[in-house]
VEXVEX-824686 format. One record per residue (C-alpha): y, x, z; residue in one letter. Coordinates in steps of 0.05 Angstrom, whole numbers. Layout:
<rs>
{north->Y&east->X&up->Z&aa->a} $
...
</rs>
This chain:
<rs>
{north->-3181&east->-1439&up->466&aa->x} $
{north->-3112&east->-1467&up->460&aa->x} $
{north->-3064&east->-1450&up->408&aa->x} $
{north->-3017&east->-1414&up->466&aa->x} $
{north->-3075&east->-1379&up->494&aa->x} $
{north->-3091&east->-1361&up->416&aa->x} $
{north->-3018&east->-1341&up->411&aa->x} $
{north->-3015&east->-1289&up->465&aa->x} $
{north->-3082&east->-1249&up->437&aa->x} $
{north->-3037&east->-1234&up->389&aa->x} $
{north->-2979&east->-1197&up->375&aa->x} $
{north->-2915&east->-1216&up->401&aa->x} $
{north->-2867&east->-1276&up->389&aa->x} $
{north->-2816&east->-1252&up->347&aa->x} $
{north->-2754&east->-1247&up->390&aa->x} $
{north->-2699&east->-1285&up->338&aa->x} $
{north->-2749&east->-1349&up->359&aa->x} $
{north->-2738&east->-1338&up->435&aa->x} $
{north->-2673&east->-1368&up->454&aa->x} $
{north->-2651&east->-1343&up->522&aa->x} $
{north->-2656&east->-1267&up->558&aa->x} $
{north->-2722&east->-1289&up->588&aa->x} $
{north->-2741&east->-1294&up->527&aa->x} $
{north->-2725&east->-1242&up->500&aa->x} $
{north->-2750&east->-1197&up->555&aa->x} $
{north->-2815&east->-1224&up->550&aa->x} $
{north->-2827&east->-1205&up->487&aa->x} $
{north->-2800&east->-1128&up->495&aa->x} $
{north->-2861&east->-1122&up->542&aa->x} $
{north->-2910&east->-1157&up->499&aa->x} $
{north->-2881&east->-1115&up->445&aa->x} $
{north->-2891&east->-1051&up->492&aa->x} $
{north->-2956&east->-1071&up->521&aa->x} $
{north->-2996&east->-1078&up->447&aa->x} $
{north->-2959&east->-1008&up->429&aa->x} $
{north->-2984&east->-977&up->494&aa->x} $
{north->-3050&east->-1014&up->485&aa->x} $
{north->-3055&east->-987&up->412&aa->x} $
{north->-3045&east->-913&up->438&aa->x} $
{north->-3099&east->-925&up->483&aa->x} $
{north->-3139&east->-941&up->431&aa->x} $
{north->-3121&east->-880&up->394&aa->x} $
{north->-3098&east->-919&up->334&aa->x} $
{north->-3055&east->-875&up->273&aa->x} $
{north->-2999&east->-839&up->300&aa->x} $
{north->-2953&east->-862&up->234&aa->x} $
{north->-2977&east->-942&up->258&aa->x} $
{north->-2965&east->-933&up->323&aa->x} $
{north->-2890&east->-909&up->307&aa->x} $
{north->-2879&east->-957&up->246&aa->x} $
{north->-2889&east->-1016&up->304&aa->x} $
{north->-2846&east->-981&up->350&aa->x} $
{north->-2782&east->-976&up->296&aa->x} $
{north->-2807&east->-1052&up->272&aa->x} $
{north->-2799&east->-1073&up->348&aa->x} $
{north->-2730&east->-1035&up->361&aa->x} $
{north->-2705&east->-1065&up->286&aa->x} $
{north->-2723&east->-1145&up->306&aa->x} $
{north->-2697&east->-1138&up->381&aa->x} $
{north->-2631&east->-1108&up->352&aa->x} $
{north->-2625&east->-1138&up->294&aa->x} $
{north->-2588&east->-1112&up->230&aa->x} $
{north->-2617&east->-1041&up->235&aa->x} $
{north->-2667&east->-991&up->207&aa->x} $
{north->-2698&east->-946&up->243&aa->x} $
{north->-2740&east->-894&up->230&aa->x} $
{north->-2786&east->-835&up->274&aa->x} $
{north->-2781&east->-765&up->242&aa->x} $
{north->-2828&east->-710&up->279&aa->x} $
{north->-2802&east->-644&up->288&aa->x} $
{north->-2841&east->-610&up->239&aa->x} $
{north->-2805&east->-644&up->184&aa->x} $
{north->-2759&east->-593&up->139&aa->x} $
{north->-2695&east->-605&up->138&aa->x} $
{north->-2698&east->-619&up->57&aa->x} $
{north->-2751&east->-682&up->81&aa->x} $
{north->-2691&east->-710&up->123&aa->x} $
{north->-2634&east->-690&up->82&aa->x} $
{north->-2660&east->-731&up->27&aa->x} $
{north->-2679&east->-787&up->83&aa->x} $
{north->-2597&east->-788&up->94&aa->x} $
{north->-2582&east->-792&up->25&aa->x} $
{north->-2626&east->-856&up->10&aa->x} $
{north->-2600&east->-885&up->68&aa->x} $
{north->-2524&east->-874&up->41&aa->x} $
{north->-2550&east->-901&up->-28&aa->x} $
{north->-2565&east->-969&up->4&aa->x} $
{north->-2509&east->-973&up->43&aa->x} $
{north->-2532&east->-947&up->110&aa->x} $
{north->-2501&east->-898&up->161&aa->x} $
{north->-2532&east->-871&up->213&aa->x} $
{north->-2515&east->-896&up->281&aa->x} $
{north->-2553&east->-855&up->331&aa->x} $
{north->-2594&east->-808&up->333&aa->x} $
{north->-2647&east->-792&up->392&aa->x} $
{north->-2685&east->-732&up->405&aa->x} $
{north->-2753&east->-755&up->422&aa->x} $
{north->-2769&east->-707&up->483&aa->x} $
{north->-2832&east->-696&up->510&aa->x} $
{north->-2844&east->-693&up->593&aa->x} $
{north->-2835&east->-613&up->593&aa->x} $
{north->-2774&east->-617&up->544&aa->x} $
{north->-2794&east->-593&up->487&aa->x} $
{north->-2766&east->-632&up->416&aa->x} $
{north->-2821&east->-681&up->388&aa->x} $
{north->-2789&east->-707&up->336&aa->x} $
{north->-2717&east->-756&up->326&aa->x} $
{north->-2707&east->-826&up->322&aa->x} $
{north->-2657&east->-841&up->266&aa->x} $
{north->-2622&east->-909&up->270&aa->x} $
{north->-2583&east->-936&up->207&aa->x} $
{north->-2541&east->-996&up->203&aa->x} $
{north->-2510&east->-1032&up->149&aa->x} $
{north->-2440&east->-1027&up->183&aa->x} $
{north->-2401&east->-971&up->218&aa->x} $
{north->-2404&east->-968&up->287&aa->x} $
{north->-2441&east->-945&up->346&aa->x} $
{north->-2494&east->-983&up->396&aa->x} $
{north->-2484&east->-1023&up->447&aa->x} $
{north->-2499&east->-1000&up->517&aa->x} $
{north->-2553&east->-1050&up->514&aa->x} $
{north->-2576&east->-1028&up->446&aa->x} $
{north->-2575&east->-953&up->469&aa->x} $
{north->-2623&east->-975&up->518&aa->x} $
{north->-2667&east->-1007&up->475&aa->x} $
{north->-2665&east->-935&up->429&aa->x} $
{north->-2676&east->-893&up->491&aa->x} $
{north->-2740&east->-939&up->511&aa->x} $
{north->-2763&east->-942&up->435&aa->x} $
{north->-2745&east->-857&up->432&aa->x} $
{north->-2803&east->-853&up->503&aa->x} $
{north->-2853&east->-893&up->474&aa->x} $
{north->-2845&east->-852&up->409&aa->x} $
{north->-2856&east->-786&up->453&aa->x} $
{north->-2916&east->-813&up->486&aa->x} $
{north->-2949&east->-830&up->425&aa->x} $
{north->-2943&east->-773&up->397&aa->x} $
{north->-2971&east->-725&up->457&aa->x} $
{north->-3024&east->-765&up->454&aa->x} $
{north->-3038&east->-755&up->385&aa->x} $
{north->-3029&east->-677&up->393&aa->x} $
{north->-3075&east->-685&up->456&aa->x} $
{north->-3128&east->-718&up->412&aa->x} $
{north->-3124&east->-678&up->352&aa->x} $
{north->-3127&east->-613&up->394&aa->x} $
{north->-3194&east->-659&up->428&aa->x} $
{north->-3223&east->-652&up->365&aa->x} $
{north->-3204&east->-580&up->343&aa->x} $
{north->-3229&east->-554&up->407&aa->x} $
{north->-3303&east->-603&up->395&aa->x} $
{north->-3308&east->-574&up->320&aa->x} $
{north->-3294&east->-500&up->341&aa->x} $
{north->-3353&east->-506&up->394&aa->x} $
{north->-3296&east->-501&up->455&aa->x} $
{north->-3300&east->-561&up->482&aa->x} $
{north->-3279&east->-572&up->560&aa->x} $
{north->-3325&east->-590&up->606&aa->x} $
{north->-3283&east->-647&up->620&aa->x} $
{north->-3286&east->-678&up->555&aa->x} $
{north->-3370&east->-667&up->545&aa->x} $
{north->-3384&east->-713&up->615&aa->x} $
{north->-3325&east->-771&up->586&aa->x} $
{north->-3385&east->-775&up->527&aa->x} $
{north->-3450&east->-782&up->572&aa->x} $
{north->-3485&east->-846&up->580&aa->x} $
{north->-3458&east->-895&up->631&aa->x} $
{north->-3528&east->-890&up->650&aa->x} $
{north->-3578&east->-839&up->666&aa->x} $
{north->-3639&east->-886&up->687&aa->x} $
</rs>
């Protein structure tokens, strides 16, 4: 194997390497295909979102990001605000991360060193980052409820075949 073919198997390039938009581009779906490749894989919820804010903080550079779920209190987030503020940060946007029937799953806080607002092109890039944030995290409530339902003895049908043998000879 070369060292390009070595290079791909892994995660991606960071972006401040790549010098044009093709660049760049490419590596926002290398990026998002190891996250969605992770979720498949049912790796930790708090990794899977960690990459995600890592991904959004390289391809905008000069931010902090940061994935709060809903069921945070409101102390947990005050206090968030206030170490931000203590380093110098203010909070630049701030996404509700929405799942497919609308319900609130959580917020995606960005902070930056200077006052402003994002780009249209960074707002983008927050939206995208705020989607993959909401489909990890049905899928962790999907699999946690997976294994509630197997402990309690209610497992679905559904779930019991996904488990048998490929096969039966």
């Amino acid at each position: 194997m070369n060292r390009a073919q070595h290079r791909s198997r892994k995660r991606p390039r960071d972006p401040k390497s790549v010098g044009n938009i093709d660049g760049k581009i490419q590596y926002l779906l290398s990026a998002e295909e190891h996250l969605l490749q992770a979720m498949s894989a049912r790796a930790p919820l708090t990794g899977i979102l960690n990459e995600i804010c890592s991904a959004l903080d390289c391809q905008v550079g000069n931010i902090v990001s940061l994935v709060s779920l809903s069921g945070n209190d409101a102390s947990d987030l005050a206090v968030i605000a206030r170490k931000a503020a203590l380093f110098g940060l203010t909070l630049i946007s701030a996404e509700s991360v929405v799942g497919e029937n609308g319900e609130v799953l959580g917020t995606l806080d960005v902070y930056c060193c200077v006052p402003r607002g994002p780009s249209p092109d960074e707002f983008q890039l927050i939206q995208r980052a705020s989607c993959l944030a909401a489909v990890a995290i049905k899928l962790d409530d999907e699999t946690n409820k997976e294994r509630t339902l197997g402990l309690s003895g209610k497992r679905p049908t559904i779930a019991t075949v996904l488990e048998w043998p490929l096969s039966l000879n």
